[in-house]
C-alpha positions in Angstrom: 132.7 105.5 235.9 131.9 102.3 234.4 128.6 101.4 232.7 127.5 98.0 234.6 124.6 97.9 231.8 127.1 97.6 228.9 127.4 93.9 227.4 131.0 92.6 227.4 132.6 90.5 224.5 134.7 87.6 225.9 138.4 88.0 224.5 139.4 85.5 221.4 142.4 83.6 222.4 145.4 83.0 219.9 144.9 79.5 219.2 141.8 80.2 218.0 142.8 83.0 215.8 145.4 81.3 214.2 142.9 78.3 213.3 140.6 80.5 211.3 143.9 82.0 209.5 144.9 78.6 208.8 141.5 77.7 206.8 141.5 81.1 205.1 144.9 80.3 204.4 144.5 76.8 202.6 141.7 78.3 200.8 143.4 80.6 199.3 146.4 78.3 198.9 144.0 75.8 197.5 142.7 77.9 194.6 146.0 79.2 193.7 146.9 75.7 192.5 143.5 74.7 191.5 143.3 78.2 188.9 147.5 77.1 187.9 146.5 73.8 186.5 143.6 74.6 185.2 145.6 77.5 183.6 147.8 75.0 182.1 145.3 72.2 181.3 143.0 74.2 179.4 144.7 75.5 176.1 145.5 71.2 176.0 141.8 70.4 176.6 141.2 73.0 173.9 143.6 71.9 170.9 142.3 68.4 171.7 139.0 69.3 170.7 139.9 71.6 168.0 142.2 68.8 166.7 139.4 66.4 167.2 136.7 68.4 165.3 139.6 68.9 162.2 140.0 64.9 162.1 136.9 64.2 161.8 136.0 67.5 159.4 139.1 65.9 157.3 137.8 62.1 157.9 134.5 63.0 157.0 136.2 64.8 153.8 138.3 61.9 152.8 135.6 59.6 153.0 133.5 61.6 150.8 135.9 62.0 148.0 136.9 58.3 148.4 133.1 57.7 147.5 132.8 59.8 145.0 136.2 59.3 143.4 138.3 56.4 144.1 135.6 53.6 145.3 135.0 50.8 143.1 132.4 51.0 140.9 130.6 48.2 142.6 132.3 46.2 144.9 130.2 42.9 144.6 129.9 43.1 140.7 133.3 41.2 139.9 132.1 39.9 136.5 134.8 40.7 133.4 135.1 43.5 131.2 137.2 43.3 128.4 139.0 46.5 128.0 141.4 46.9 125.0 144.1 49.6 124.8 145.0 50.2 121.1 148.9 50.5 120.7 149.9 54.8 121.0 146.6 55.4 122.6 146.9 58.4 125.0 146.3 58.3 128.8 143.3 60.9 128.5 141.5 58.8 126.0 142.1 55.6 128.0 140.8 57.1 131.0 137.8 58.5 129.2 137.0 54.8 128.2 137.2 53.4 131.6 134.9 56.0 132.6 132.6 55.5 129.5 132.5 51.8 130.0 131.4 52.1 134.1 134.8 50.7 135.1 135.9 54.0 137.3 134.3 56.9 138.6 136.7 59.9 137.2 138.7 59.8 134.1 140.1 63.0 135.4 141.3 61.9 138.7 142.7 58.5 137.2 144.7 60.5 134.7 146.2 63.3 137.8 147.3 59.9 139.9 148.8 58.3 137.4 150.9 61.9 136.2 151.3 62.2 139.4 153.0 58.7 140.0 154.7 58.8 136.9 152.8 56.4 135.2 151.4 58.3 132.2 154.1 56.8 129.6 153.5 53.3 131.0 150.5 52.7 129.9 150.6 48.8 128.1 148.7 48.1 124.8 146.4 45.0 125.6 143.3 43.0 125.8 142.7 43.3 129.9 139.9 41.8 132.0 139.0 44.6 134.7 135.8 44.6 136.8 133.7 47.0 138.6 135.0 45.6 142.0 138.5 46.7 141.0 140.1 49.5 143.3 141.3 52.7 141.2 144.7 51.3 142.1 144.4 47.7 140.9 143.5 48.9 137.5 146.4 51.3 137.4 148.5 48.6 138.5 147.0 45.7 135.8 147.2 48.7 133.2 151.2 49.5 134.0 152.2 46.4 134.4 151.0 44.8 131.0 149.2 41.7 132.0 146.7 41.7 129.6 147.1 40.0 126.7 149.1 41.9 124.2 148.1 43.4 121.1 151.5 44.1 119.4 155.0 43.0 118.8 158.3 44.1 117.9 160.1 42.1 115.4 163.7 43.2 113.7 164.9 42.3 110.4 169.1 43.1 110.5 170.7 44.6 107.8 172.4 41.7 105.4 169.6 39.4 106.2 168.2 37.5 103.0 164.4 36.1 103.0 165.6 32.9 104.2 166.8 34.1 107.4 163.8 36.9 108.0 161.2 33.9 107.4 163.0 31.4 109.6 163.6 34.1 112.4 159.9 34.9 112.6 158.9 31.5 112.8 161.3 30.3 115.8 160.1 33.8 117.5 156.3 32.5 116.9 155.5 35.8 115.0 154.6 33.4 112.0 153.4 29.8 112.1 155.7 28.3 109.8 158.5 29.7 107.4 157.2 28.4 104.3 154.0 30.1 103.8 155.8 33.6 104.2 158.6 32.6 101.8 156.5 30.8 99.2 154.6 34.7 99.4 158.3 35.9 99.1 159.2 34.0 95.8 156.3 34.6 93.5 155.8 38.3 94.8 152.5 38.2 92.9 150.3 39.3 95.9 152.1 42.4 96.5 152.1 43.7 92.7 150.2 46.4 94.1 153.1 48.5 95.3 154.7 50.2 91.9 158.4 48.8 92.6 157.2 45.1 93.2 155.4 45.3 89.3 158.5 46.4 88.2 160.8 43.4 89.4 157.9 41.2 87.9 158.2 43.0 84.7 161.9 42.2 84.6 163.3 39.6 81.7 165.1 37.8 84.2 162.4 37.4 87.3 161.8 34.0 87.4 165.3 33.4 87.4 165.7 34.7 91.3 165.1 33.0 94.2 162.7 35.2 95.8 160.9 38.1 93.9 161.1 40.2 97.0 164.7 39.6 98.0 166.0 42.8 98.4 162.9 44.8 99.5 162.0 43.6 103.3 163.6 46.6 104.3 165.8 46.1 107.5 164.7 48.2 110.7 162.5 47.0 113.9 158.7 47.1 113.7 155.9 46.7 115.5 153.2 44.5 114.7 149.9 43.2 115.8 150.3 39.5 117.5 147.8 38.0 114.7 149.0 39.6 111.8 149.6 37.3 108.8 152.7 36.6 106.9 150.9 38.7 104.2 150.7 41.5 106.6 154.4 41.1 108.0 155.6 41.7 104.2 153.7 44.4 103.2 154.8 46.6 106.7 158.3 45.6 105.5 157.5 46.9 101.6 156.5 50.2 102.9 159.2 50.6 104.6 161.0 50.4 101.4 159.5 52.6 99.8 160.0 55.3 102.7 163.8 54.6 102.7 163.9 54.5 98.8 163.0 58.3 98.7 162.3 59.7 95.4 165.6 61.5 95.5 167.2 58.4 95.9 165.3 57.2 92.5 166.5 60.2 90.5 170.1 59.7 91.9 169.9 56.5 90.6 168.6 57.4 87.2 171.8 59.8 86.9 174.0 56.9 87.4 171.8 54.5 84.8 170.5 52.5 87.5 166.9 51.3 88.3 165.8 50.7 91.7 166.5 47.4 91.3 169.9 47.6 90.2 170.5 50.6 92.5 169.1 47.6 95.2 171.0 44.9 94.3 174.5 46.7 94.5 173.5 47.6 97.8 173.1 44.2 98.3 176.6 43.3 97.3 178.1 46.0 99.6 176.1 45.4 102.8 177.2 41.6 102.8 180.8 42.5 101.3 182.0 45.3 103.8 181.5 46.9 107.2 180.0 50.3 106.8 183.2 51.7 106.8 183.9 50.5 103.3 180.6 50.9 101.5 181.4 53.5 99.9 185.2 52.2 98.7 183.0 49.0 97.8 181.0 50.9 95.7 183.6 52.4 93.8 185.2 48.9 92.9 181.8 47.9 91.8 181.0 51.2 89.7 184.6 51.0 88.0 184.3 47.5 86.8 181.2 48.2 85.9 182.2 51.0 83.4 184.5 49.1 82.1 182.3 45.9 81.4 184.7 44.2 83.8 183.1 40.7 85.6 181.9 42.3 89.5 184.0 39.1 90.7 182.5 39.1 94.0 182.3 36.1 96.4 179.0 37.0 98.2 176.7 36.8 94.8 178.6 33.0 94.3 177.6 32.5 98.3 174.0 33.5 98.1 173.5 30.9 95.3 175.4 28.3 96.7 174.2 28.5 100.1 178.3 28.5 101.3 179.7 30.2 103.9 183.0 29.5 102.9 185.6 32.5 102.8 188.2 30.2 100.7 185.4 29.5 97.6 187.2 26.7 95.2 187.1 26.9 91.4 184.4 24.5 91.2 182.2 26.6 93.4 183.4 30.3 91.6 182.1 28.2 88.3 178.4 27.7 89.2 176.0 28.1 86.6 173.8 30.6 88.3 172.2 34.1 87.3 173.5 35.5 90.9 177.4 34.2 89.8 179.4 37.1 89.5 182.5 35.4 88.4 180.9 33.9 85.1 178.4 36.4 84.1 179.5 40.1 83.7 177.4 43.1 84.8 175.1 42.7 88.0 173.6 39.8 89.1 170.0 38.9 88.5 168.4 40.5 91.4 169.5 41.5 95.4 171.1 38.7 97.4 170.0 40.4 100.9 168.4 43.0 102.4 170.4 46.2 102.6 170.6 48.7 104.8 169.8 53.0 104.1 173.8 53.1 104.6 174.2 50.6 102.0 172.2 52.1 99.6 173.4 55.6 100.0 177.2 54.0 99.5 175.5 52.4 96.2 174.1 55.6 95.0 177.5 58.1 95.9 180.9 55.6 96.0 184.0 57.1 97.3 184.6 59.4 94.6 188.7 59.3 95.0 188.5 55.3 94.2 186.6 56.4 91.2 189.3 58.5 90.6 191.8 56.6 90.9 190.4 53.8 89.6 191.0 50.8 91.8 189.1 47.4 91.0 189.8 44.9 93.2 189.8 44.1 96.9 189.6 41.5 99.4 189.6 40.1 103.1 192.4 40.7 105.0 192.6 38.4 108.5 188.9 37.4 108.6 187.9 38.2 112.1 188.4 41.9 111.6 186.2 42.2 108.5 189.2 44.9 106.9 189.4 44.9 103.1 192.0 45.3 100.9 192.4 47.4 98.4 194.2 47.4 94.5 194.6 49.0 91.7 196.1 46.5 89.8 195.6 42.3 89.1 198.8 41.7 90.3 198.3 43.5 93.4 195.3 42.0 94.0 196.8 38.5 93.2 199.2 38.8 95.9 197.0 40.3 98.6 195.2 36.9 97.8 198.2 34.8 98.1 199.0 36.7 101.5 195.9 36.5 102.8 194.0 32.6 101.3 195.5 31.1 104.5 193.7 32.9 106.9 190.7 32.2 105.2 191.3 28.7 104.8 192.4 28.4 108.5 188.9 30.8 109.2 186.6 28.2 107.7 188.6 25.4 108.9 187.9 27.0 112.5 184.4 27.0 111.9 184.0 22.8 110.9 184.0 23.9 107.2 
């Protein structure tokens, strides 16, 4: 029996249902994609902002060290400082100076950039202008690069070379201002008595007889110098050097063979411009043989040096010169060095080939002139016709050369 009091629900149709599933539907569908992207987005979202935070942590880092390190002193104060760098000054002590004199903020970080670059050899010895304006890296750059004004030189004296040809090579190089002062210094050798081996030339018979007091003792080598030293100073550098190479062994080798240093000097003299290295010590021999036998040396260089002739093919008149360097007409040594000689030279002075000494040879000469071979005899009549054989190509040398 039906209940006519009951209340009745009207039915929901199927369009109506399916409309309300639709927006449930898209709702959900909706969210799906909104939660996928923002899945996808957010890791990006947050490495951007971690990233961002880093930069400027790393930014903020930089910046401080740059101020504390690496900016100029002042950057409106570009008035000069002169900054000199002594020559074989270290990079720690130069970089303590800069410090010390206001030009950079760390000594210790200018000295790890520059190892760090490579740069801690490169250092240039100079008189620079820096200023507090400068950037750490301008004044490594001016300090590498040597644009300051330098404070040294090198200069070389070769082997061979007399005092005539040191002097006029310094003062064409503008290391002196004229030749003359430094060889007029040269001849007397009264200024440099001082050194023990200098009073001993001056105490020598024969002194004023040479050309230059000093020839002999400018020892040859390359040296460094300051750009305002004198000609006094230029000599006395070149002294010392003598007495290093002269070692006191080589002074008591000498005294076993009856030679001073002087004597020991001046045969070394005579080999260095007679022979390439090769034949020092054969040279030497020749000269110690005839020298035992109180033979004339007979040797073309001494009769050069006082002629001023570079002539291979000397004439008679020429070997005759009455001179305290000619060989030819005066027996024994000559009266003092006629060059500069090398260490090898003098070693070949002080120990000559001991089978020449043995066998006694005493003469020798140039072969073909270009290749600087000697040779070597025994007896004058070898010797005479080596000569003979050989006078041509000297004559035909000198010819070559205009005289």
């Amino acid at each position: 029996m039906k209940n006519h009091n009951q209340k009745q629900h009207p039915k929901k149709n199927s369009a109506q249902e399916w409309d309300a599933q639709s927006l449930r539907d898209s709702r959900s569908y909706g969210f799906f994609w909104y939660d996928w992207l923002w899945r996808i987005i957010r890791p990006a979202i947050i490495f951007i902002c971690a990233g961002l935070i880093i930069f400027g942590g790393l930014a903020f880092t930089i910046n401080k060290l740059y101020q504390l390190y690496l900016m100029p002193m002042d950057t409106n104060d570009t008035n000069a400082i002169s900054f000199v760098i002594e020559s074989g000054s270290s990079l720690t002590s130069v970089a303590q100076q800069l410090e010390n004199q206001g030009i950079i903020r760390s000594h210790s970080v200018l000295k790890y950039l520059m190892d760090f670059r490579g740069l801690g050899q490169k250092i240039q010895a100079g008189e620079y202008q820096l200023s507090r304006a400068m950037s750490i890296s301008e004044i490594i750059e001016q300090l590498t690069t040597g644009d300051g004004k330098p404070l040294t030189r090198n200069i070389t004296v070769i082997p061979g070379w007399t005092i005539q040809t040191i002097a006029n090579s310094l003062a064409a190089d503008g290391v002196i201002p004229d030749a003359e002062s430094f060889l007029s210094m040269c001849r007397t050798g009264e200024e440099f008595s001082d050194y023990y081996y200098i009073a001993e030339v001056m105490a020598t018979p024969k002194v004023n007889q040479r050309f230059y007091a000093l020839e002999g003792y400018l020892a040859p080598d390359t040296y460094q110098v300051y750009t305002n030293a004198t000609p006094n100073d230029i000599i006395r550098k070149l002294l010392s050097q003598t007495e290093t190479v002269f070692s006191e062994a080589y002074r008591e080798r000498a005294a076993a063979l009856g030679l001073s240093m002087d004597q020991a000097l001046t045969l070394a003299s005579m080999i260095e411009k007679e022979a390439k290295s090769q034949d020092f010590a054969k040279v030497s021999a020749v000269f110690h043989n005839r020298l035992d036998k109180n033979m004339a040396l007979g040797s073309d260089v001494t009769v050069q040096y006082s002629t001023g002739s570079e002539k291979m093919a000397l004439t008679d008149r020429e070997l005759s010169v009455i001179s305290a360097y000619n060989t030819y007409t005066n027996t024994g040594l000559p009266v003092g060095p006629i060059c500069n000689p090398s260490k090898a030279a003098i070693e070949a002075a002080l120990n000559p080939d001991t089978t020449f000494i043995t066998e006694e040879y005493l003469y020798f000469c140039s072969m073909e002139p270009s290749s600087g071979e000697l040779y070597f005899s025994k007896t004058l009549e070898e010797h005479n016709a080596a000569v003979s054989r050989y006078r041509p190509l000297w004559e035909e040398y000198d010819r070559n050369r205009g005289l």
